[in-house]
NUTOR-671376 format. One record per residue (C-alpha): residue number from 1; x, y, z. Coordinates in steps of 0.25 Angstrom, whole numbers, plus 5000, padded with zeros to 4 digits. Layout:
n->NUM, u->X, v->Y, w->Z
...
// end
This chain:
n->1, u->5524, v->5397, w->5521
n->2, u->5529, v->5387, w->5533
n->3, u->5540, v->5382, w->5534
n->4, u->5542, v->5369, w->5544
n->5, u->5554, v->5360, w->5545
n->6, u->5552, v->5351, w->5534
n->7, u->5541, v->5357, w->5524
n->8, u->5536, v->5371, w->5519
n->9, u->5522, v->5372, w->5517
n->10, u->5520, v->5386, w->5507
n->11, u->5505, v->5392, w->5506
n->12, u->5501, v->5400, w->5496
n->13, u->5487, v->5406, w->5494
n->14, u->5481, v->5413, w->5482
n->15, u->5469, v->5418, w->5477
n->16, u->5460, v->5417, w->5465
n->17, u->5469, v->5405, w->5458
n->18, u->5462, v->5400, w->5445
n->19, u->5465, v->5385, w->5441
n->20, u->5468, v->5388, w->5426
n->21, u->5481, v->5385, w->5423
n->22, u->5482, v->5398, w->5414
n->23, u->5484, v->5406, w->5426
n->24, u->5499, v->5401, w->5427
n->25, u->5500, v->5405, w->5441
n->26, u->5510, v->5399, w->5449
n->27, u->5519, v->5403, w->5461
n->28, u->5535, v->5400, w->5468
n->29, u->5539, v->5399, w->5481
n->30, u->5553, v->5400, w->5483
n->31, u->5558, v->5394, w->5496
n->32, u->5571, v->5399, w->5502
n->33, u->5578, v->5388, w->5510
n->34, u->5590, v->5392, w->5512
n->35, u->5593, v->5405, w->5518
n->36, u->5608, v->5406, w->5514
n->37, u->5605, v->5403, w->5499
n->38, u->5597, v->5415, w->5493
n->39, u->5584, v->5413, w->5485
n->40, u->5575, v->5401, w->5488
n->41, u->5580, v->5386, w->5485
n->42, u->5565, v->5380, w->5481
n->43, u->5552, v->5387, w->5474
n->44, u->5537, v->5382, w->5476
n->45, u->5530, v->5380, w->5460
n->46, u->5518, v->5379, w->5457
n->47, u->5506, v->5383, w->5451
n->48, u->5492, v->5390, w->5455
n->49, u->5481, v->5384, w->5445
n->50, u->5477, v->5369, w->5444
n->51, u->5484, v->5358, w->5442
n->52, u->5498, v->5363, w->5445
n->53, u->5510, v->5357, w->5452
n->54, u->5520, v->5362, w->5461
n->55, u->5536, v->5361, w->5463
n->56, u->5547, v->5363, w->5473
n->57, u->5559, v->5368, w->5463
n->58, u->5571, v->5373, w->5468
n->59, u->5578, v->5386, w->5463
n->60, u->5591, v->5393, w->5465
n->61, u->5586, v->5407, w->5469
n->62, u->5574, v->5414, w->5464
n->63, u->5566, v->5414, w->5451
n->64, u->5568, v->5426, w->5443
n->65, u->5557, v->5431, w->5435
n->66, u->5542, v->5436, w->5438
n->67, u->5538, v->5432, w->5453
n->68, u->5527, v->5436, w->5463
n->69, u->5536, v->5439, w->5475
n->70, u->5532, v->5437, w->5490
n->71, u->5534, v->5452, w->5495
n->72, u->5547, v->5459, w->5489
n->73, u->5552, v->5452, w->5473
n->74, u->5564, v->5442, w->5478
n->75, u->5559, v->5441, w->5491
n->76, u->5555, v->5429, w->5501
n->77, u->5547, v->5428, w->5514
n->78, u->5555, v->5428, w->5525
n->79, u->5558, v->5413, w->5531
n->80, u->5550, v->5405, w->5537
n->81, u->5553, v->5397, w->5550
n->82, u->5551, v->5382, w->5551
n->83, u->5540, v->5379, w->5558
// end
């Protein structure tokens, strides 16, 4: 990830995707943009096969349910300096 002063450019790279829509796979990002408000104000959606979309949704805290978690379950990367 890389943040700069007016945009945030998010990478994600993945191996052995299949086009089929039957895969369902799909991923979240949670961005965190306000360090005195806990949990993220915006999440990433989108999905991993043809002809998907993508949406920047904002949330109130974090999703609750089954996640793939970066590292430790509920836990972020630490923050990124603009730039």
């Amino acid at each position: 990830m890389r943040n700069a002063e007016h945009k945030l450019v998010v990478t994600t790279t993945h191996d052995n995707l299949r086009r089929d829509p039957k895969t369902g796979s799909a991923g979240s990002v949670y961005i965190d943009t306000d360090r005195s408000d806990k949990g993220p104000e915006f999440v990433f959606v989108g999905g991993y096969y043809a002809g998907t979309d993508y949406q920047l949704l904002h949330t109130d805290g974090t999703s609750k349910g089954l996640v793939d978690w970066l590292g430790e379950p509920h836990s972020f990367t630490p923050w990124i300096a603009r730039g």
